[in-house]
C-alpha positions, 0 to 999 in steps of 0.5 A: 440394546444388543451388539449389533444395535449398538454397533449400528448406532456407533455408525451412524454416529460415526456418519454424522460426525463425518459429514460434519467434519467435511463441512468444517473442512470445506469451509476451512480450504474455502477460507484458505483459497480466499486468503490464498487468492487475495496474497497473490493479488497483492504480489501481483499489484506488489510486482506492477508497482514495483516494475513501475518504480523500476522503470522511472528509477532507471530514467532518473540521473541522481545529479538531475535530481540533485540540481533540479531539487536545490534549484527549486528549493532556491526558487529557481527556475527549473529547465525541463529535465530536472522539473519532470526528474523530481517529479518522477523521483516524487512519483516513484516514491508515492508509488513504493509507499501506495504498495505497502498501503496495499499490502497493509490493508491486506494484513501483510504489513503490521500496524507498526510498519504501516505507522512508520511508512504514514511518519515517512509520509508526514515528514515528506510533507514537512521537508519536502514542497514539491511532494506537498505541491504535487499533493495540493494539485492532487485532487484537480490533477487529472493524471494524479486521479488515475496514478494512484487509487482513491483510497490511497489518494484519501489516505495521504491527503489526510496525512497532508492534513495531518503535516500541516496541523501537528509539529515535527516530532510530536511537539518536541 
């Protein structure tokens, strides 16, 4: 094989590495625009979530809060204020965990975080009756249907389950 030959072969050699190359790239800036577009999803759902929780925040006075949360743990009546304080107050808090769920199921929050927001979750269940009342009602409540997605809904409604059925710190 004489030079030229040679060097003609080391082209089209040179060609078809090439193109392979660019393939490997697209599919790799592919890849990076997916993962790209799925991060600024979540910052997005992430920012709504977190204006959500904001906004009920601010209409909260803790002292409502306070009295409306002894008053039913006395069973009490609660006057019309502090029965929609706690409910908001319960709301905002599932509304705060459903954000890290999202932001778990699109491997921006480690198992760990996830399993501690889940011992949060139980432990609410566990301490709290007006966060298990609400829940109970959850799947006849037609608001609670439309606040929080279904997948979501199932996940804490198996942690509800999962309350119930398993003692405070794992049997201790």
């Amino acid at each position: 094989m004489d030079h030229q030959a040679f060097a003609q072969l080391l082209g089209n050699y040179g060609e078809f590495l090439g193109a392979i190359a660019v393939v490997v790239t697209l599919f790799y800036l592919a890849t990076q625009i997916r993962r790209s577009t799925e991060a600024t999803k979540a910052m997005v759902r992430q920012g709504v979530d977190s204006s959500v929780a904001a906004y009920i925040s601010v209409a909260i006075d803790p002292l409502t809060l306070v009295r409306g949360r002894n008053k039913f743990l006395n069973a009490e009546p609660l006057d019309e204020i502090e029965s929609q304080t706690v409910l908001w107050h319960n709301l905002m808090d599932f509304k705060c965990m459903e954000g890290n769920y999202r932001q778990y199921q699109r491997g921006f929050i480690d198992n760990q975080d996830w399993s501690a927001t889940e011992g949060v979750i139980r432990l609410k269940f566990r301490t709290d009756p007006i966060a298990l009342e609400l829940w109970e009602s959850s799947e006849t409540d037609v608001d609670m249907t439309q606040m929080f997605a279904a997948d979501y809904r199932a996940r804490v409604l198996a942690l509800l389950n999962e309350s119930r059925i398993s003692p405070p710190n794992g049997g201790n």
